[in-house]
C-alpha positions as CSV (number, residue, x, y, z in Angstrom):
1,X,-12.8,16.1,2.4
2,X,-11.7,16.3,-1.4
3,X,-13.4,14.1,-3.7
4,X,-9.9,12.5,-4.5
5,X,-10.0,12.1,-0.4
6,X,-12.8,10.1,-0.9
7,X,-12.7,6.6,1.8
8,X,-13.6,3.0,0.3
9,X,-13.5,0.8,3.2
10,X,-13.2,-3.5,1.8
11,X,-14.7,-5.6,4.0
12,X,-12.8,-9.3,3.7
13,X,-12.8,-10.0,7.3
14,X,-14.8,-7.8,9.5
15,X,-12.1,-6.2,10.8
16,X,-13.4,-2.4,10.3
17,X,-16.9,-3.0,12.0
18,X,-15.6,-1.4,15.3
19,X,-13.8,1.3,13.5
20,X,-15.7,5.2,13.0
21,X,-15.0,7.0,9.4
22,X,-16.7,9.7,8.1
23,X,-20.5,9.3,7.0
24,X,-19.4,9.7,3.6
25,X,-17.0,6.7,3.5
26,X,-18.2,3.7,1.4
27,X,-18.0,0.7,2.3
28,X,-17.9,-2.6,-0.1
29,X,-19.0,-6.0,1.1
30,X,-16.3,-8.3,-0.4
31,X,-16.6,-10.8,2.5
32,X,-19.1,-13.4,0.8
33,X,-16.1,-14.2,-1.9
34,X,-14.8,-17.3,-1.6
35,X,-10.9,-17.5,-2.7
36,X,-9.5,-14.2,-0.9
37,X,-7.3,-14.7,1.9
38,X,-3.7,-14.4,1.4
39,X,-4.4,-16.2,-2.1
40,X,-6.6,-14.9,-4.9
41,X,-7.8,-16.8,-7.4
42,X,-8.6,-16.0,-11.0
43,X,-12.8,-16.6,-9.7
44,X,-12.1,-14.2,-7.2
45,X,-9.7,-11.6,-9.0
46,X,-12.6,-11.4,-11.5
47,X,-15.4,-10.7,-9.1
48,X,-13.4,-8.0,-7.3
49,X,-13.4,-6.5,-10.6
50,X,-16.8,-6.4,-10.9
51,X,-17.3,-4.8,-7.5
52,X,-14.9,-2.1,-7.5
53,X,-16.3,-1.2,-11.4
54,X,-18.3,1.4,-9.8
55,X,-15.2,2.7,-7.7
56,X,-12.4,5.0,-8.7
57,X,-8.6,3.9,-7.9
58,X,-8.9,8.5,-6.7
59,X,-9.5,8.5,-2.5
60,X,-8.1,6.5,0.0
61,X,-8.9,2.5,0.2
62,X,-8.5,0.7,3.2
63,X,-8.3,-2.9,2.2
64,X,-7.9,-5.2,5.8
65,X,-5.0,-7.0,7.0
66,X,-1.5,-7.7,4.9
67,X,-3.7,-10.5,4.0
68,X,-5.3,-9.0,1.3
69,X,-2.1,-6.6,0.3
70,X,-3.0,-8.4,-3.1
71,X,-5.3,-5.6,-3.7
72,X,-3.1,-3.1,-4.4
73,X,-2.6,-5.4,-7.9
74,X,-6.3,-5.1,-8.5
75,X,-6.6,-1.5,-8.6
76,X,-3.5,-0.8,-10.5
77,X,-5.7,-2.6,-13.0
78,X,-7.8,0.3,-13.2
79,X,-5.6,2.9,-13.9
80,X,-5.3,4.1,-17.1
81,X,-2.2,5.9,-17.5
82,X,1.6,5.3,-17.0
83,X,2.3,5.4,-13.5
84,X,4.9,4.5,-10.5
85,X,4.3,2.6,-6.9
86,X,5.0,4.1,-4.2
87,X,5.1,1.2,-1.0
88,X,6.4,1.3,2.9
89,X,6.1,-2.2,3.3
90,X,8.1,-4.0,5.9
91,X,8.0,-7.1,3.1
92,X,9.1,-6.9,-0.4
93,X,6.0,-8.6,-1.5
94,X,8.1,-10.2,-4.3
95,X,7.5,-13.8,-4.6
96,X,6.4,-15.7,-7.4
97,X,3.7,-17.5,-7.0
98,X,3.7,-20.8,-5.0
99,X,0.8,-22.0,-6.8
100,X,-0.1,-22.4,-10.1
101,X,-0.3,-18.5,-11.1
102,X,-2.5,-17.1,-8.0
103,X,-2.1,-13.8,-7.1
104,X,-1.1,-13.5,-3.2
105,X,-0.4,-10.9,-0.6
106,X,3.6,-12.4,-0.5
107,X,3.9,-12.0,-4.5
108,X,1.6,-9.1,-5.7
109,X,3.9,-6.2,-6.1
110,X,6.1,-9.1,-8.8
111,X,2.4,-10.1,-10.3
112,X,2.1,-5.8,-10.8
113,X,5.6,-5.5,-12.4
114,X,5.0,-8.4,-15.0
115,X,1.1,-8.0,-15.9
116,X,0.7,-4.0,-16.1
117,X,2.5,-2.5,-18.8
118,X,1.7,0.8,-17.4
119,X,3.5,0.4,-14.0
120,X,6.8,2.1,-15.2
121,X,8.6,1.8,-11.7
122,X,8.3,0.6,-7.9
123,X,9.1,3.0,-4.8
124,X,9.1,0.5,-1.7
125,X,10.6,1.3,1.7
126,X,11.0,-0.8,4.3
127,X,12.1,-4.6,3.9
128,X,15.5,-6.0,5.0
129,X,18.6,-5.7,2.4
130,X,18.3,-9.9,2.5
131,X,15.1,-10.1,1.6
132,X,15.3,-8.3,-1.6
133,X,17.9,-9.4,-3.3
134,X,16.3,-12.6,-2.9
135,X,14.0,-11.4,-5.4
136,X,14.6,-11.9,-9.5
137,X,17.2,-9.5,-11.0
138,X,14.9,-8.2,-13.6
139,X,12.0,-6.9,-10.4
140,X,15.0,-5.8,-8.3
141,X,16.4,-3.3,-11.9
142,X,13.0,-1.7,-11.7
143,X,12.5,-1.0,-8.0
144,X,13.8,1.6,-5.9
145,X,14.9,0.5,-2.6
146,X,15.4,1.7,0.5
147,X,16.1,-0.7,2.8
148,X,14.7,-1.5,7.2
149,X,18.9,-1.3,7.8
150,X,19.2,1.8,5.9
151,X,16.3,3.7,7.1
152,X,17.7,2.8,10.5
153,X,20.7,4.5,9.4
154,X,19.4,7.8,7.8
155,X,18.3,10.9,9.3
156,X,14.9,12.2,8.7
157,X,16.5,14.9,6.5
158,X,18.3,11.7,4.5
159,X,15.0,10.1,4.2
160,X,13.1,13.5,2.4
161,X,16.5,13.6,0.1
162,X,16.0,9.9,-0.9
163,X,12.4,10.1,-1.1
164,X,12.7,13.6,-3.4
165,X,15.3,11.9,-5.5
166,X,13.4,9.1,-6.2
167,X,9.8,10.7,-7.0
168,X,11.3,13.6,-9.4
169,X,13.0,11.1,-11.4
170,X,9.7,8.8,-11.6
171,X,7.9,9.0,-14.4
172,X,3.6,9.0,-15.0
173,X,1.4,9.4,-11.7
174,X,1.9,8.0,-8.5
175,X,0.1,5.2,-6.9
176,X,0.9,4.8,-2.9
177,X,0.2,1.7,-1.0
178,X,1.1,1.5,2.8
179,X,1.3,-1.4,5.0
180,X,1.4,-0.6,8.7
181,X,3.7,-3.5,9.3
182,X,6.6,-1.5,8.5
183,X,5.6,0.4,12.2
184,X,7.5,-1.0,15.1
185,X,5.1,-3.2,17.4
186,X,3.3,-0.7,19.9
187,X,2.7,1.9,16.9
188,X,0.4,-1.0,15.2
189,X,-0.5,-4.4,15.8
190,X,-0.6,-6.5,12.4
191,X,-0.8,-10.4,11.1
192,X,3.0,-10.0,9.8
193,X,6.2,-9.3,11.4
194,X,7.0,-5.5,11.7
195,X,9.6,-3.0,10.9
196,X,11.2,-0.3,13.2
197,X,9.5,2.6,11.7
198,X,7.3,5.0,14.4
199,X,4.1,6.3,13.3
200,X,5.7,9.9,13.3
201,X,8.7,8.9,11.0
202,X,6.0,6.6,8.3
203,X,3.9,10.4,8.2
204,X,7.1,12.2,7.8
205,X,8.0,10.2,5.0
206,X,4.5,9.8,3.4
207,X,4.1,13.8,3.5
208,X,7.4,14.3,1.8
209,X,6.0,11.6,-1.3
210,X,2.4,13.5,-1.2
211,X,4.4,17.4,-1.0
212,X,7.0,16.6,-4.0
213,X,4.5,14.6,-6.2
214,X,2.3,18.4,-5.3
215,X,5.3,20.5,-6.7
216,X,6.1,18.4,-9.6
217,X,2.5,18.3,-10.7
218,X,2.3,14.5,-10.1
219,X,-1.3,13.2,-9.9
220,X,-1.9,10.9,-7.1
221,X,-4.1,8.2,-8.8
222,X,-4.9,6.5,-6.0
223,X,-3.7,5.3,-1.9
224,X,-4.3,2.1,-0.4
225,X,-4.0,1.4,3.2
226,X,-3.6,-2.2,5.0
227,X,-1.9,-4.0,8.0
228,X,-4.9,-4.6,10.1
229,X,-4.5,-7.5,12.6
230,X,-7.6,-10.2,12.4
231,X,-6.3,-12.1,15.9
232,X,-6.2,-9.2,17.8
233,X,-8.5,-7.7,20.7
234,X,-6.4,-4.1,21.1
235,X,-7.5,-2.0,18.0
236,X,-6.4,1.0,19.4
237,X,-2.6,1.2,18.1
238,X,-4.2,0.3,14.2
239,X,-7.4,2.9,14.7
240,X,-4.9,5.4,15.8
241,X,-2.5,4.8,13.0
242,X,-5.0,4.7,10.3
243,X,-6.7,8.4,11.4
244,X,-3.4,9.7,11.3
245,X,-3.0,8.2,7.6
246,X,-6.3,10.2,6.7
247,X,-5.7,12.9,8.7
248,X,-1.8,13.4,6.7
249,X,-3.6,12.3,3.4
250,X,-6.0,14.7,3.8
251,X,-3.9,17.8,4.5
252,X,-1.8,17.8,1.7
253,X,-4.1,19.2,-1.8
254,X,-3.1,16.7,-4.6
């Protein structure tokens, strides 16, 4: 494994305990941190900060259930160069805050658009044609979006042509964030509803991203991974998914 291949495991919930990852994965304890689920609070935003100091936004991060999507926010933070966000996401993860300015998993991909001056553009695949234009005008003219009814619609070969489009005319590095709720129920099991994708067609279109950012000399600055489900017993759908993310990830040289 590549040093940029590098896994950070987040433990909020626990959910991870009964999952194997390579001896050389770290793993941060986050789980003491009061403030954290589905809502994070400017006491908690800061003392994520502190923890993931150490870490670099370079490797794979597998940060627990849709719950804590919000993190994806944090470690744009860290990254110090113009850059676009790449997300398959069966949610649009646009909504302004309910209360009082927190960050949360529903609203942090808005919170990235208007705090990070760097972010120059969002990628995200994945949520329904309603649920997007149900987002501000100003988030919806910097996003690219390819919608659940769409991606229905396309062949695979429609998808890479969308997908190429899209990344050469991005501009900085790319930063990917994948939620497995956009798989259909029976390729994961996660706390939200779910999209339609297979687990076949998500590592088609994730390997297209990963092989044009490659010939374009894109630097990927970083991947997170989330969509675990805290309620349920059968891990076996999400533990599959996830080594097939690394496995993907890992074969492509970026």
């Amino acid at each position: 494994m590549s040093g940029k291949n590098k896994i950070t495991v987040m433990n909020f919930s626990g959910i991870y305990r009964k999952e194997q990852f390579s001896e050389e994965t770290d793993w941060l304890d986050v789980s003491d941190i009061p403030g954290t689920n589905c809502y994070c609070d400017e006491e908690a935003f800061d003392e994520i900060l502190k923890r993931i100091a150490e870490f670099s936004t370079e490797g794979i991060h597998f940060i627990d259930s849709g719950n804590y999507h919000y993190m994806s926010r944090i470690w744009l933070e860290k990254i110090a160069e113009p850059v676009t966000l790449v997300v398959f996401d069966n949610h649009t993860d646009m909504q302004p805050p309910a209360f009082g300015g927190l960050l949360s998993c529903g609203g942090w991909i808005e919170a990235a658009l208007t705090e990070i001056p760097l972010l120059q553009r969002v990628i995200l695949i994945g949520p329904d044609e309603e649920a997007f234009f149900q987002a501000e005008p100003e988030l919806r003219e910097r996003t690219d979006f390819l919608s659940r009814e769409r991606l229905r619609a396309m062949t695979g070969e429609q998808r890479e042509e969308f997908l190429e489009e899209k990344i050469k005319e991005s501009s900085g590095a790319l930063y990917i964030s994948v939620d497995k709720d956009i798989l259909c129920p029976g390729e994961a099991d996660t706390s939200w509803s779910q999209g339609d994708l297979t687990l076949s067609e998500l590592l088609e279109m994730l390997q297209t991203v990963l092989k044009c950012g490659e010939a374009l000399g894109k630097e990927i600055v970083g991947v997170d991974i989330c969509g675990e489900s805290e309620s349920s017993d059968n891990r076996e759908e999400n533990i599959k998914a996830n080594r097939a993310l690394i496995k993907c990830l890992n074969e492509t040289k970026y």
